[in-house]
C-alpha angles and dihedrals in degrees: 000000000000118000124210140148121215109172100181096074136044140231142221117234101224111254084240103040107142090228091059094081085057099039093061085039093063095039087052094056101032102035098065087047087055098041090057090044089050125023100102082077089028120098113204094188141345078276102062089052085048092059095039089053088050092052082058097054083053098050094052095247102121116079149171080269097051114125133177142231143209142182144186110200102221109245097329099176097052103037093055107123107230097218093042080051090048089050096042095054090044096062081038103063093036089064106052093029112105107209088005089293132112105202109328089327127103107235081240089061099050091042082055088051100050090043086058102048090048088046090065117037109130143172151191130242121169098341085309124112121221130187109232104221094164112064139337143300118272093223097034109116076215109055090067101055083042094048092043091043082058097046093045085058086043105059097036089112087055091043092053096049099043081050087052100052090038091245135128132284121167135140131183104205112313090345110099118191119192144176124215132187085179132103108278095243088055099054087047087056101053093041088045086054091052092046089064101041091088129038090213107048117071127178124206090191123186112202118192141127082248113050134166108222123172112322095337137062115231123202139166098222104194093328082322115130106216130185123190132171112260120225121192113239089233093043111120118210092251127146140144101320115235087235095059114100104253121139110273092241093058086052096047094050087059102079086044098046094046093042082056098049091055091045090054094041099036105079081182125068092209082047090052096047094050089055087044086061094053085045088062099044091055099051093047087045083055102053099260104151102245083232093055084048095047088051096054099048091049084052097050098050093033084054091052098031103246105124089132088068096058101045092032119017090247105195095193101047083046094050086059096050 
């Protein structure tokens, strides 16, 4: 069996792999347990940084100065060490067991099991099988609580300053937002420390009044916070075509489901009902008839009793959607 690492790629667990059953074994045990330790620095969704960012705005804490952050951890999956993982879970798991169990599991029998599933993980490359001894499988349940146990250890030192000077951390996987009120060189030191405290965690960090993160553009417009929808240059407008056959009920959720995304996401009502135009032209791109969609978007704002902001651009309805 040859035996190589190559962390700049990733790699596929098999459907059918023996170790998958385990794998979403461990995160089921172990990635509730993460999520309550951490979620006050967890995002679930663009949504959850939009309404911490509002909290901000309310506390006084955003301000003509504020600047944002953002960062893009480098291959996490697959530059994880997997003896500074095994460390890492270990500690882990000792300091939210109660009588050195987790559940019904001995700390010792988790640790075995992780160390199983790590141990095989395999691929194939030209017709050729390698063991994977960096990292985690892409499509391993576990890969994701035992990279995000690594990375919680990792930005301790972030979480504790931004605490300290009442600002935003947050990351949703290998995705980091932050907020700064400090000169901009200062901020790139600090990041630029942490990016050389590990030799297997790298940032690639953007820092500007105006950020992409995840699926919405943030800005500080003149002290403003705004908050659009961001599209990828190379997206395309597809979505579920109207001809597919889906239930009727799942198509015609679609239009709502998209209309509510952009109310959530759009701090601004001339920003919503632009996106409620491309909205519109995807759906009729798509083959969505312009009376079904009609029809959706009357029975989202009449259900949450905005029609004023669809016949009038009502800023105040929109603001209580």
């Amino acid at each position: 069996m040859a035996r190589c690492m190559v962390p700049q790629s990733t790699y596929d667990t098999p459907k059918n792999a023996p170790t998958i059953s385990l794998s979403k074994f461990l995160n089921n045990i172990l990635a509730p347990i993460f999520l309550s330790v951490a979620r006050e620095t967890t995002f679930i969704n663009s949504i959850d940084v939009i309404r911490k960012l509002e909290k901000d705005v309310e506390d006084g804490h955003f301000r003509p100065t504020t600047k944002f952050v953002t960062m893009d951890v480098t291959d996490l999956y697959t530059m994880i060490p997997r003896q500074g993982t095994l460390e890492a879970l270990v500690g882990f798991c000792m300091k939210h067991s109660k009588n050195n169990r987790i559940g019904t599991l001995y700390i010792d029998h988790i640790m075995k099991i992780a160390r199983l599933i790590l141990d095989t993980n395999y691929f194939a490359y030209y017709d050729k099988y390698y063991k994977q001894i960096r990292g985690g499988a892409m499509g391993s349940a576990f890969t994701q609580v035992l990279a995000n146990i690594y990375m919680y250890e990792w930005e301790q030192d972030l979480i504790k300053y931004q605490k300290s000077k009442n600002e935003i951390y947050g990351r949703y996987i290998d995705d980091i937002f932050m907020t700064t009120n400090e000169p901009e060189h200062k901020i790139c030191q600090i990041l630029d420390k942490e990016n050389n405290k590990n030799v297997n965690i790298k940032i690639n960090y953007q820092i500007g009044i105006s950020v992409d993160f995840l699926d919405v553009t943030i800005q500080n417009v003149n002290n403003r916070l705004r908050t659009v929808l961001y599209h990828k240059l190379a997206a395309e407008p597809y979505i579920l075509p109207f001809t597919s056959e889906h239930p009727r009920h799942i198509l015609r959720n679609i239009p709502c489901t998209a209309i509510l995304r952009a109310a959530k996401i759009c701090s601004d009502v001339n920003d919503f009902n632009v996106e409620q135009h491309n909205i519109m032209i995807s759906l009729l791109l798509n083959g969505y008839p312009p009376k079904c969609i009609d029809k959706c978007f009357q029975h989202f704002f009449k259900l949450n009793a905005a029609t004023s902001v669809l016949t009038d651009l009502n800023e105040r309805t929109y603001q209580h959607l």
